[in-house]
N, C-alpha and C positions, 0 to 999 in steps of 0.2 A: 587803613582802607586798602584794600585789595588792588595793586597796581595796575590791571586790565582793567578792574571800574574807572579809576582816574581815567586813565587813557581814554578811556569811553564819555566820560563827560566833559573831558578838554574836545573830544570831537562832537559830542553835541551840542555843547556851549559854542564853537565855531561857526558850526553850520545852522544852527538857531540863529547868529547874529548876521551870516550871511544872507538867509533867506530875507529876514527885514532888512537889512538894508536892498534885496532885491526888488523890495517893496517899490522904492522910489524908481526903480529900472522898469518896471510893468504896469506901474498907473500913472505915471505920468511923461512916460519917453516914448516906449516901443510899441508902433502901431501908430502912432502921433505925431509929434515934432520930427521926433528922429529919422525915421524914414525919407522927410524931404533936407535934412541937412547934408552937406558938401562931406564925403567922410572918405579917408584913405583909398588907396586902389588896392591893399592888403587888409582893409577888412574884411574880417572873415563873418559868414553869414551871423544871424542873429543865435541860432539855436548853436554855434560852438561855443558859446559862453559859458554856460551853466555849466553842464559837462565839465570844462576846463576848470570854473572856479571852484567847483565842488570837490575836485580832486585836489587842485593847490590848496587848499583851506584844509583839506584832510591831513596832509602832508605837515603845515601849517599846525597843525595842533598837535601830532604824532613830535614835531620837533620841539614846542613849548611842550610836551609831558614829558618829553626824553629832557629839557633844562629844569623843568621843575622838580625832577627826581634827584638830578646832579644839582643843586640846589644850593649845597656846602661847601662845593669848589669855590676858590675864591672869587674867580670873573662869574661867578652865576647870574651875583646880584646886579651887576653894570648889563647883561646880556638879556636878561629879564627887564630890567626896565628898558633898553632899548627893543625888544620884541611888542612889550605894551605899547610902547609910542607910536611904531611900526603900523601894528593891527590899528591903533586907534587912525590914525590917517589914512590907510584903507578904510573903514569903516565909514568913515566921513567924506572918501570921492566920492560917492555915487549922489549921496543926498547934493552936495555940490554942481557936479555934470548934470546929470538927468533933472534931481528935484529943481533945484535953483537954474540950469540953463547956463552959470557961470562958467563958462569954457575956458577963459583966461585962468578966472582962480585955481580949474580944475587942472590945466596946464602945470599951472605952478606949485600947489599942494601933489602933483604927482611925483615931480621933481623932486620935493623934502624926502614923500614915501619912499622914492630910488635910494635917495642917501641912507636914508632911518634902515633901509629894508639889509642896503650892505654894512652897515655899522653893527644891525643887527648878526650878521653871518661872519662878522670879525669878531665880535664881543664872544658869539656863540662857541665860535671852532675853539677857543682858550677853554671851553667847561665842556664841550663833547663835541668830536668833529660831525658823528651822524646827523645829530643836531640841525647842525650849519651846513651838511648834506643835504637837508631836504628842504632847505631854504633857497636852495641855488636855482631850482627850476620857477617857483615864484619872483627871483628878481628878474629872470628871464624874461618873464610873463608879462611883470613889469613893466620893464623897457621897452619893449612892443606895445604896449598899454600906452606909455608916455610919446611913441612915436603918433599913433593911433590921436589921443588927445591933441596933440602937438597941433597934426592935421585938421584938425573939426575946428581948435582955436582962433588959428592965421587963416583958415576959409570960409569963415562964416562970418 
């Protein structure tokens, strides 16, 4: 298969799994609960979301095709499954925070994602540093993310 194809279904298998889990972000949070919850004095409005995660998820799959091409180096396969573990605990805040209201758990599953997401970009930089280059501005995100949660948790 043609490695610009790949590329291209690592990004829309991404932003396909983003969009549903946005699902639980727009029917059942924003415009609703959310709005009257205690939330950071550095949250950023509601429409810089999208934008942002849409970009970090690009980036986000741009760096899983760049390991799944590198694939035969040795650390691939330790970097690859810490990358699944990663996405999958992203995948699973949101239904957490917004669908379930769980602030605390969300709190603390964001926590694992901080770890997973830098184990991910240690595992990664040993099979292609790009890679674990374009991981850096998601754990960023991250962490602002966990501040953010952190906030809504201990105030609510």
């Amino acid at each position: 298969m043609n490695k610009w194809v790949q590329l291209a279904i690592f990004i829309i298998v991404l932003q396909i799994l983003a969009f549903l889990t946005s699902y639980f972000v727009t029917e059942n949070a924003v415009g609703s609960w959310y709005q009257d919850i205690v939330k950071s004095p550095l949250n950023p409005p509601d429409w810089v979301f999208a934008p942002v995660w849409a970009t970090l998820y690009t980036m986000i799959a741009i760096s899983g095709w760049i390991l799944w091409r590198n694939r035969l180096h040795p650390d691939a396969k330790t970097a690859l499954v810490f990358f699944i573990a990663q996405l999958a605990g992203n995948y699973i805040w949101s239904p957490v925070f917004f669908g379930l209201g769980a602030f605390h758990a969300a709190f603390w599953l964001i926590i694992w994602i901080d770890a997973a997401i830098l184990a991910t970009i240690l595992a990664t930089q040993r099979a292609s540093k790009p890679a674990a280059y374009l991981l850096v501005p998601y754990l960023l995100w991250g962490l602002f993310a966990t501040h953010l949660t952190y906030f809504v948790a201990f105030n609510n």
